[in-house]
N, C-alpha and C positions, 0 to 999 in steps of 0.2 A: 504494500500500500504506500502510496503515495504520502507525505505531510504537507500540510498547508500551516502559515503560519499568518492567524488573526488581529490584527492592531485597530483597536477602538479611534478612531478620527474624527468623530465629532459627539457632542454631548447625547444623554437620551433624557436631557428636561424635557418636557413637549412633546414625549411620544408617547403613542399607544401602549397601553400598560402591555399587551403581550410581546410588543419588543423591546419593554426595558426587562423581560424576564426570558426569552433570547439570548440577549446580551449578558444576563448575569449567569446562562445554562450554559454557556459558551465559556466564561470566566472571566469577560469582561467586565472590569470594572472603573474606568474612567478612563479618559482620553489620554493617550500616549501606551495603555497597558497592550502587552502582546501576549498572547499565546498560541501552544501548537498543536493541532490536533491531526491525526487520523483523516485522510481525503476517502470518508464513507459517503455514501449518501445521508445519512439523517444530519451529517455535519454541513455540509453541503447544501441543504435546503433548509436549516437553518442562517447558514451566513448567508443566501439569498432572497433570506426573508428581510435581512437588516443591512443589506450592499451599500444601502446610502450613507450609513452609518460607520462603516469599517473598511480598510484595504487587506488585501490576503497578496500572498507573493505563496507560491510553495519552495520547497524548500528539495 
């Protein structure tokens, strides 16, 4: 499996409560934080639920 590696880049004041809870299942926790996950699908269609919000690079 592939890794992709997730960096929070913009805030989640102002967003819909199921993507600031996304973001915290992911391990996000405030803009600048990275982490790496596993390139599964359910990770995958999570980070594409909140694209606006994060940049991924794999790794």
């Amino acid at each position: 499996m592939a890794k992709i590696k997730v960096t929070q880049v913009k805030s989640s004041i102002k967003r819909m409560q199921s993507q600031k809870r996304t973001l915290e299942a992911l391990g996000l926790r405030g803009i600048g934080k990275e982490v790496t996950h596993e390139a599964t699908p359910n990770i995958i269609g999570m980070i594409d639920k909140v694209k606006h919000l994060v940049k991924t690079t794999e790794i």
